[in-house]
C-alpha positions in Angstrom: -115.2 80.8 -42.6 -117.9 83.6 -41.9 -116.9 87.2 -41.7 -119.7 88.6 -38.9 -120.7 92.1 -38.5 -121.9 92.8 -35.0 -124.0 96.1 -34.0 -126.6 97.3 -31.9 -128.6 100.2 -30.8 -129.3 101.5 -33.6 -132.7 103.5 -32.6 -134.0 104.2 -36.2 -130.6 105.1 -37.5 -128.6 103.6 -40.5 -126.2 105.7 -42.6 -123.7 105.1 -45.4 -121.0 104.1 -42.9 -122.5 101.3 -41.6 -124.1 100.4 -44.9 -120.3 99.7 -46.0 -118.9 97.2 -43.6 -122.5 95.5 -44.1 -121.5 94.8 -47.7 -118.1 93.9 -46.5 -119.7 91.4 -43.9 -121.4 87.6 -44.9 -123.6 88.2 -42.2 -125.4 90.9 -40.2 -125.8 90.2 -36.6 -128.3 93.1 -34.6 -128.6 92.5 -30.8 -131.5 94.9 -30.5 -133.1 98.1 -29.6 -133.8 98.5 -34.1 -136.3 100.9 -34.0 -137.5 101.5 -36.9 -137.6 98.1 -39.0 -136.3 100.1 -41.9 -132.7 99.5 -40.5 -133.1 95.7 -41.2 -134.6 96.3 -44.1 -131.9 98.0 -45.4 -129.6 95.4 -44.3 -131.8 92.2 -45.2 -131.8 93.4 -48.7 -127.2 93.4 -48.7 -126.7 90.2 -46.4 -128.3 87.4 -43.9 -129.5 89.0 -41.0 -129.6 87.3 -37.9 -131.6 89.6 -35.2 -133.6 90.4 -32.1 -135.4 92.9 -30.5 -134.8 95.2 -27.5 -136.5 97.0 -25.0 -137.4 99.8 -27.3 -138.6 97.8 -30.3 -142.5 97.6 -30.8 -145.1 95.0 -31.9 -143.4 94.7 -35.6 -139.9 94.1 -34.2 -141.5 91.8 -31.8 -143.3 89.7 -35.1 -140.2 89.5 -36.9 -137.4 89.2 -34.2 -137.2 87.1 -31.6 -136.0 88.0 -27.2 -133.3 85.1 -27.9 -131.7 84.1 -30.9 -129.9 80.7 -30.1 -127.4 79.5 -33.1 -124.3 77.6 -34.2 -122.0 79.0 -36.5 -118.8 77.3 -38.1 -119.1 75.2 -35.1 -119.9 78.2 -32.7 -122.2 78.4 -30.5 -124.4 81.7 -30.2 -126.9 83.2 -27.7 -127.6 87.1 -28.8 -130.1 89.1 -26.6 -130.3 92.5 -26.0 -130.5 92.4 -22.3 -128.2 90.1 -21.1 -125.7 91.2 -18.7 -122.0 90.3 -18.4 -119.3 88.1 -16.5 -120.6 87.9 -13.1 -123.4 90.3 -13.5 -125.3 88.3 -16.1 -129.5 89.4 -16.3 -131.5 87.0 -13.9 -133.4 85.9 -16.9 -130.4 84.6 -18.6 -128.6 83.2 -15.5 -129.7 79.9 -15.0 -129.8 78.6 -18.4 -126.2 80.1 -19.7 -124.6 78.8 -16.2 -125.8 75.0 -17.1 -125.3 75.2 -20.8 -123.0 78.3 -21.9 -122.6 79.1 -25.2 -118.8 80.0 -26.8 -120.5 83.5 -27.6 -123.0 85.2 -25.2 -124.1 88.7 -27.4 -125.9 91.6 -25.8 -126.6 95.2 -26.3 -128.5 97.8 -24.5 -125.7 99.2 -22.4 -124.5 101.6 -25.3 -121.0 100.3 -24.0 -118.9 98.6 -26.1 -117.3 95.5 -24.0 -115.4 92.3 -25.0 -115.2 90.6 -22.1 -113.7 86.7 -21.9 -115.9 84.7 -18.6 -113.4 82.5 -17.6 -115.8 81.0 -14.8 -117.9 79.9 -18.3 -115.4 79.4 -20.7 -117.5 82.1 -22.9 -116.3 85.2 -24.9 -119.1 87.8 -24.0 -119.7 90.5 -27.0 -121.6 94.3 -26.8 -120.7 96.4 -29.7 -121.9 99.3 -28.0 -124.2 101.5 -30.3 -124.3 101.8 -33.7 -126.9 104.8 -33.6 -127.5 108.3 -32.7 -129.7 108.1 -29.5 -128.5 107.6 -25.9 -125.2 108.9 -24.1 -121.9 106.9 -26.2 -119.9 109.8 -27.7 -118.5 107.7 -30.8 -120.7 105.1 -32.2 -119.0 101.8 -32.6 -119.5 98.0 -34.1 -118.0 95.0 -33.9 -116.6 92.5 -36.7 -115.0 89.0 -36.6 -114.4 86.0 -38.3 -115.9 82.3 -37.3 -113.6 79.8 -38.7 -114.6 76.0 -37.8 -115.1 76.5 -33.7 -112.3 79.6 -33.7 -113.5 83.4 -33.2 -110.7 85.5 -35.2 -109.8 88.9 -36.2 -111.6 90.5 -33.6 -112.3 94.2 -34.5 -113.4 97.2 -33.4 -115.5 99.7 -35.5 -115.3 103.1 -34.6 -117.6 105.1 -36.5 -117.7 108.7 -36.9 -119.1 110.7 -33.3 -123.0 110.6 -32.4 -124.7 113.4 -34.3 
């Protein structure tokens, strides 16, 4: 079993308050939109980080993280991207490809909106944790956290941290 920590949208911005469910986590998952690469620094040095960048992210982000990050987990299958849409309004670039062969998790970010949405049509749990930073529109900055358990997504929580500031 692998407790998960899901965030995104972090524009630059990491505090003490996500730095503790980070050390509560086994790994880090980041669907994009870092900023500045200190944030997974800071999280690289706690726990496994698995990333990728976002529309905001520059060259360095772009060196270290990649568009898609495609991964089993626990016997889970795993497509994060930052720009990926949602049930019945996935991104054109992700269509195709997640129609013929979807995953058990499709991650994005990018919307600042925190959705959990099952796609019945795909048989996939789809995952936004909204945005863990400061920048953009959400009120109340929020994460995601679950367990992977041999095929099974668990314990499926929402992280409500304290209002954008």
């Amino acid at each position: 079993m692998k407790k998960i920590l899901l965030l995104s949208d972090t524009h630059s911005f990491i505090d003490d308050q996500i730095v503790k469910f980070v050390k509560q986590a086994d790994e880090v998952w980041h669907a994009g939109d870092i900023g500045d690469l200190s944030v997974t620094d800071t999280i690289k040095k706690l726990k496994p980080l698995r990333a990728v960048f976002g529309n905001i992210d520059g060259t360095e982000a772009r060196l270290e993280f990649p568009l898609d990050n495609k991964f089993s987990l626990e016997n889970v299958a795993v497509w994060m991207t930052h720009i990926g849409g949602y049930p019945n309004r996935y991104n054109i670039r992700v269509k195709e490809e997640i129609t013929k062969n979807p995953p058990k998790i499709f991650i994005s970010g990018h919307s600042h909106i925190l959705k959990v949405q099952f796609d019945k049509k795909l048989n996939l749990l789809h995952l936004n944790p909204g945005a863990a930073g400061n920048h953009g529109f959400h009120v109340v900055r929020t994460m995601l956290r679950f367990d992977l358990d041999n095929g099974e997504i668990k314990n499926l929580e929402i992280i409500e941290l304290a209002k954008r500031g």
